[in-house]
N, C-alpha and C positions, 0 to 999 in steps of 0.2 A: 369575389374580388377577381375583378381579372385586367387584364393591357398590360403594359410595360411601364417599369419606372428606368431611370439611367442613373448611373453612378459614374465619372468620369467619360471615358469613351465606351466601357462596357454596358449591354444591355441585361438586364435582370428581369428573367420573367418571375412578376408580381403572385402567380398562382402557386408559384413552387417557392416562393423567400418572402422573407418576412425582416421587418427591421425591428431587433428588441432593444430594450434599453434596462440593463442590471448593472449593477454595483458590483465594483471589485474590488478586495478586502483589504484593508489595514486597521490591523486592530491589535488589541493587547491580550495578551496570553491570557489573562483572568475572564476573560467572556468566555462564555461557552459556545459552541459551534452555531448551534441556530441563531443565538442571538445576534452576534458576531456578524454574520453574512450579512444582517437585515439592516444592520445600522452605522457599518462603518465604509468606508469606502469612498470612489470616484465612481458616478455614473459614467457608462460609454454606452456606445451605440454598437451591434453587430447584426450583421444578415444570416440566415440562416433557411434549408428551405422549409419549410411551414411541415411536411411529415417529421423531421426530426422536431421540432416542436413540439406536436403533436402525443410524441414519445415519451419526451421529457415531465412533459403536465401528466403526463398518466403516470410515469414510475412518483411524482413528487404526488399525485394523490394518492398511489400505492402505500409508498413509504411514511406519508404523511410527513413532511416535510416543503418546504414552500421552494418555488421555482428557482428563484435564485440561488436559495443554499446548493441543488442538483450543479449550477453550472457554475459555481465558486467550487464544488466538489471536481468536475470534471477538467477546471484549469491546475486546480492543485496535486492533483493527478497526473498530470499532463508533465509539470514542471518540476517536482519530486522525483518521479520516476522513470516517463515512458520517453523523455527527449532528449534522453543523455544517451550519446551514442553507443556506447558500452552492451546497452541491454538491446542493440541489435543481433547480438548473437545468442541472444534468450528467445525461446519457443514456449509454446505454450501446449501443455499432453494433456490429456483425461487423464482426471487423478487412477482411474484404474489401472492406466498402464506402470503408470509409475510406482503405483501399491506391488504389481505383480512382477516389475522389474527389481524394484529394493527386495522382496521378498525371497529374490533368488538369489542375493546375496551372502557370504560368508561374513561372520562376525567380523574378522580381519578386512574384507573388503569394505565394509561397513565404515569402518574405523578411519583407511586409506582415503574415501570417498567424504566422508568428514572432512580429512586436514586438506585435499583439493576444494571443497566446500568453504573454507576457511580463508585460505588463501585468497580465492576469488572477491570475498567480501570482505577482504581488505583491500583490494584493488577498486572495488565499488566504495568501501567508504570512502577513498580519497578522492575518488570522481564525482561521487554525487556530492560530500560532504565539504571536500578538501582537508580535510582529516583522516588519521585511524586512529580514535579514540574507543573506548567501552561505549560512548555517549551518543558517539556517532552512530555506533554497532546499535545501540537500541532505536537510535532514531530509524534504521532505515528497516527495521526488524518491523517498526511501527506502522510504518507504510506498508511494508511486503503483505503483510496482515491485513491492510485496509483494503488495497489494489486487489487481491486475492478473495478479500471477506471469508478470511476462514475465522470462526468461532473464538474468539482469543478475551483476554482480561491482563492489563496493564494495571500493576497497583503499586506505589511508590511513596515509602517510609522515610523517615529521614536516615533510616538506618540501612534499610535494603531495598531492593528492587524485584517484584513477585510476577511472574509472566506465566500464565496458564494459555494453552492449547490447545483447542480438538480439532483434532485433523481427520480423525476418521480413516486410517491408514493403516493400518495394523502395527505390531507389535515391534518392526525391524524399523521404524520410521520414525517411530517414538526414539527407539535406539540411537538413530542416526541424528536428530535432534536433540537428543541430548547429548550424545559425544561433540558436537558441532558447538553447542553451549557451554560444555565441559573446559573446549579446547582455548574457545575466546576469553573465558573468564578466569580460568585458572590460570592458564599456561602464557596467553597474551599478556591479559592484564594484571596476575597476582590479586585478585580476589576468592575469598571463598564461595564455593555454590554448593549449592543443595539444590537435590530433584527428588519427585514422585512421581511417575509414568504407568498408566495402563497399557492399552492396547490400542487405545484411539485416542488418549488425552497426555498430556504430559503436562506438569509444574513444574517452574524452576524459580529458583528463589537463590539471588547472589546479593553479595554486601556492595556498599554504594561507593 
Protein backbone atom coordinates (compact mmCIF):
# COMPACT_ATOMS: atom_id res chain seq x y z
CA UNK A 1 0.00 0.00 0.00
CA UNK A 2 1.37 3.21 -0.57
CA UNK A 3 0.42 7.48 -1.62
CA UNK A 4 -1.49 9.43 0.60
CA UNK A 5 -4.82 9.67 2.03
CA UNK A 6 -5.93 13.28 3.73
CA UNK A 7 -7.97 13.76 6.85
CA UNK A 8 -8.88 17.36 7.08
CA UNK A 9 -5.98 19.69 6.18
CA UNK A 10 -3.51 17.08 7.44
CA UNK A 11 -1.61 14.71 5.19
CA UNK A 12 -1.23 11.01 6.45
CA UNK A 13 1.27 8.86 4.84
CA UNK A 14 -0.79 5.60 4.02
CA UNK A 15 2.61 3.23 4.42
CA UNK A 16 3.07 4.09 8.03
CA UNK A 17 -1.14 4.44 9.39
CA UNK A 18 -3.77 2.45 9.07
CA UNK A 19 -7.54 3.31 9.75
CA UNK A 20 -9.05 0.42 12.29
CA UNK A 21 -12.28 0.13 13.32
CA UNK A 22 -12.94 -1.55 17.30
CA UNK A 23 -15.51 -1.34 19.67
CA UNK A 24 -15.43 0.38 22.89
CA UNK A 25 -17.03 -1.01 25.89
CA UNK A 26 -20.15 -0.77 27.89
CA UNK A 27 -21.16 -3.61 29.45
CA UNK A 28 -22.37 -5.13 32.63
CA UNK A 29 -20.21 -6.45 35.27
CA UNK A 30 -21.39 -10.09 34.98
CA UNK A 31 -19.51 -10.73 31.44
CA UNK A 32 -16.30 -11.68 31.61
CA UNK A 33 -13.54 -9.83 29.98
CA UNK A 34 -13.04 -11.48 26.57
CA UNK A 35 -16.54 -11.62 26.08
CA UNK A 36 -17.38 -8.28 27.04
CA UNK A 37 -14.86 -6.54 24.66
CA UNK A 38 -16.43 -8.58 21.63
CA UNK A 39 -19.94 -7.84 22.07
CA UNK A 40 -20.77 -4.69 23.80
CA UNK A 41 -19.90 -1.32 22.76
CA UNK A 42 -19.90 1.63 19.87
CA UNK A 43 -17.81 1.06 16.92
CA UNK A 44 -15.22 4.09 16.19
CA UNK A 45 -12.79 4.61 13.69
CA UNK A 46 -8.88 5.49 14.72
CA UNK A 47 -5.47 5.87 12.84
CA UNK A 48 -2.60 4.34 13.88
CA UNK A 49 0.84 3.68 12.15
CA UNK A 50 0.64 0.16 10.79
CA UNK A 51 4.12 -1.05 12.97
CA UNK A 52 2.25 -0.50 16.18
CA UNK A 53 -0.33 -2.61 14.57
CA UNK A 54 1.69 -4.85 13.69
CA UNK A 55 2.69 -5.27 17.53
CA UNK A 56 -0.43 -5.42 18.86
CA UNK A 57 -1.57 -8.63 16.48
CA UNK A 58 1.41 -10.31 17.59
CA UNK A 59 1.20 -9.87 21.61
CA UNK A 60 -2.97 -10.71 20.83
CA UNK A 61 -1.59 -13.93 19.19
CA UNK A 62 0.92 -14.37 21.95
CA UNK A 63 -1.43 -14.05 24.64
CA UNK A 64 -4.17 -15.60 22.72
CA UNK A 65 -6.64 -13.13 23.18
CA UNK A 66 -8.41 -11.17 20.07
CA UNK A 67 -7.28 -7.68 18.93
CA UNK A 68 -9.77 -5.71 20.25
CA UNK A 69 -9.77 -6.93 23.90
CA UNK A 70 -5.58 -5.78 23.56
CA UNK A 71 -6.95 -2.18 22.72
CA UNK A 72 -10.09 -1.96 25.11
CA UNK A 73 -7.07 -3.34 27.55
CA UNK A 74 -4.87 -0.40 26.62
CA UNK A 75 -7.72 2.50 26.82
CA UNK A 76 -8.59 1.11 30.27
CA UNK A 77 -5.24 1.38 31.31
CA UNK A 78 -4.83 4.62 30.12
CA UNK A 79 -7.94 5.93 31.95
CA UNK A 80 -7.59 4.03 35.39
CA UNK A 81 -4.28 4.89 35.78
CA UNK A 82 -1.66 6.59 33.71
CA UNK A 83 -3.94 10.10 32.89
CA UNK A 84 -4.38 11.39 36.21
CA UNK A 85 -2.01 13.84 36.81
CA UNK A 86 -0.99 12.68 40.13
CA UNK A 87 1.19 9.69 38.88
CA UNK A 88 3.34 12.17 37.16
CA UNK A 89 5.65 12.16 39.86
CA UNK A 90 5.72 8.24 39.83
CA UNK A 91 8.91 6.50 38.09
CA UNK A 92 9.24 3.44 37.15
CA UNK A 93 12.82 1.25 38.69
CA UNK A 94 13.94 -2.37 37.99
CA UNK A 95 12.51 -4.39 40.58
CA UNK A 96 16.21 -5.01 41.69
CA UNK A 97 16.88 -1.80 42.63
CA UNK A 98 14.11 -1.46 44.63
CA UNK A 99 14.49 -5.20 46.28
CA UNK A 100 18.13 -4.07 47.18
CA UNK A 101 17.06 -0.63 48.40
CA UNK A 102 14.02 -1.92 50.76
CA UNK A 103 16.46 -4.56 51.76
CA UNK A 104 18.68 -1.90 53.50
CA UNK A 105 16.10 -0.92 55.42
CA UNK A 106 15.46 -0.96 59.31
CA UNK A 107 12.47 -2.69 60.60
CA UNK A 108 11.41 0.84 62.02
CA UNK A 109 12.18 2.53 58.60
CA UNK A 110 10.11 -0.12 56.99
CA UNK A 111 7.17 0.70 59.20
CA UNK A 112 7.75 4.80 58.53
CA UNK A 113 7.88 4.04 54.79
CA UNK A 114 4.63 2.14 55.06
CA UNK A 115 2.48 4.92 56.81
CA UNK A 116 4.17 7.64 53.97
CA UNK A 117 2.90 4.65 51.65
CA UNK A 118 -0.43 5.06 53.04
CA UNK A 119 -0.95 8.40 53.18
CA UNK A 120 -0.06 8.64 49.51
CA UNK A 121 -2.77 6.26 48.50
CA UNK A 122 -5.29 8.00 50.16
CA UNK A 123 -4.46 11.07 48.24
CA UNK A 124 -4.67 8.66 45.17
CA UNK A 125 -7.95 7.18 46.21
CA UNK A 126 -9.64 10.49 46.14
CA UNK A 127 -7.98 11.26 42.78
CA UNK A 128 -8.33 8.49 40.83
CA UNK A 129 -11.45 7.36 42.79
CA UNK A 130 -12.98 10.50 44.31
CA UNK A 131 -13.30 8.62 47.41
CA UNK A 132 -11.11 7.07 50.30
CA UNK A 133 -12.85 4.14 50.94
CA UNK A 134 -11.55 0.16 51.86
CA UNK A 135 -13.32 -0.18 48.32
CA UNK A 136 -11.69 2.23 46.61
CA UNK A 137 -8.20 0.99 48.30
CA UNK A 138 -8.86 -2.36 46.70
CA UNK A 139 -10.00 -1.00 43.58
CA UNK A 140 -6.95 0.65 42.78
CA UNK A 141 -4.73 -2.09 44.43
CA UNK A 142 -6.54 -4.01 41.52
CA UNK A 143 -5.18 -2.01 38.82
CA UNK A 144 -1.72 -1.45 40.51
CA UNK A 145 -1.60 -5.33 40.02
CA UNK A 146 -2.88 -5.41 36.43
CA UNK A 147 -0.76 -2.22 35.10
CA UNK A 148 2.33 -3.89 36.80
CA UNK A 149 1.28 -7.78 35.93
CA UNK A 150 2.77 -8.98 39.02
CA UNK A 151 1.52 -12.47 39.99
CA UNK A 152 -1.59 -11.76 42.30
CA UNK A 153 -5.23 -13.76 43.05
CA UNK A 154 -8.37 -11.66 44.02
CA UNK A 155 -10.96 -13.87 45.68
CA UNK A 156 -14.00 -12.42 47.39
CA UNK A 157 -16.51 -14.03 49.94
CA UNK A 158 -19.44 -12.66 51.18
CA UNK A 159 -17.80 -12.53 54.32
CA UNK A 160 -14.01 -11.43 53.44
CA UNK A 161 -11.70 -10.39 50.95
CA UNK A 162 -8.51 -12.79 50.13
CA UNK A 163 -5.50 -10.97 48.20
CA UNK A 164 -2.46 -13.06 47.46
CA UNK A 165 0.91 -11.81 46.00
CA UNK A 166 4.18 -12.79 44.40
CA UNK A 167 6.31 -10.22 44.14
CA UNK A 168 9.45 -11.95 44.03
CA UNK A 169 11.20 -9.34 46.32
CA UNK A 170 12.55 -10.72 49.25
CA UNK A 171 11.69 -10.97 52.64
CA UNK A 172 11.53 -6.92 53.87
CA UNK A 173 8.91 -6.26 50.87
CA UNK A 174 6.66 -8.81 52.04
CA UNK A 175 7.16 -6.90 55.45
CA UNK A 176 6.47 -3.69 53.91
CA UNK A 177 3.24 -4.96 52.20
CA UNK A 178 1.94 -6.21 54.75
CA UNK A 179 2.52 -3.34 57.27
CA UNK A 180 0.90 -1.17 54.35
CA UNK A 181 -2.18 -3.68 54.42
CA UNK A 182 -2.09 -3.84 58.29
CA UNK A 183 -2.21 -0.07 58.49
CA UNK A 184 -5.35 0.56 55.71
CA UNK A 185 -7.28 -2.05 57.24
CA UNK A 186 -6.97 -2.14 60.68
CA UNK A 187 -6.24 1.24 61.55
CA UNK A 188 -8.07 3.24 58.57
CA UNK A 189 -10.95 1.18 58.24
CA UNK A 190 -11.47 -0.95 61.65
CA UNK A 191 -11.49 -4.25 60.08
CA UNK A 192 -9.92 -7.40 60.97
CA UNK A 193 -6.94 -8.85 58.82
CA UNK A 194 -4.93 -11.63 58.79
CA UNK A 195 -1.77 -12.41 56.76
CA UNK A 196 0.70 -15.35 55.71
CA UNK A 197 3.87 -14.03 54.01
CA UNK A 198 7.11 -15.78 52.75
CA UNK A 199 9.88 -14.32 51.12
CA UNK A 200 8.42 -13.65 47.75
CA UNK A 201 4.57 -14.12 48.32
CA UNK A 202 2.38 -12.64 50.73
CA UNK A 203 -1.73 -13.46 51.75
CA UNK A 204 -3.76 -11.27 53.27
CA UNK A 205 -7.18 -11.86 54.03
CA UNK A 206 -9.53 -9.03 55.80
CA UNK A 207 -13.41 -9.04 56.69
CA UNK A 208 -15.70 -7.17 54.14
Amino acid sequence: MSGYSTYGDDKIDSDYDFTLNFRSNRYSPEDSEDDHSENFGEPITITMPTENIDKLQYESEFKDISFNTIINQIIKNHLDWYSNTLLENMSSLPKLIITNAISQLTERQLFEFAQSAVNDLQKMSLLLRGESSFSSFLDILNTWLRITQTPSRFDETLQEYKVVIRHDMGYKYSLLLKEVFRLITEERFHKSFHYNMTENLILIRSAK
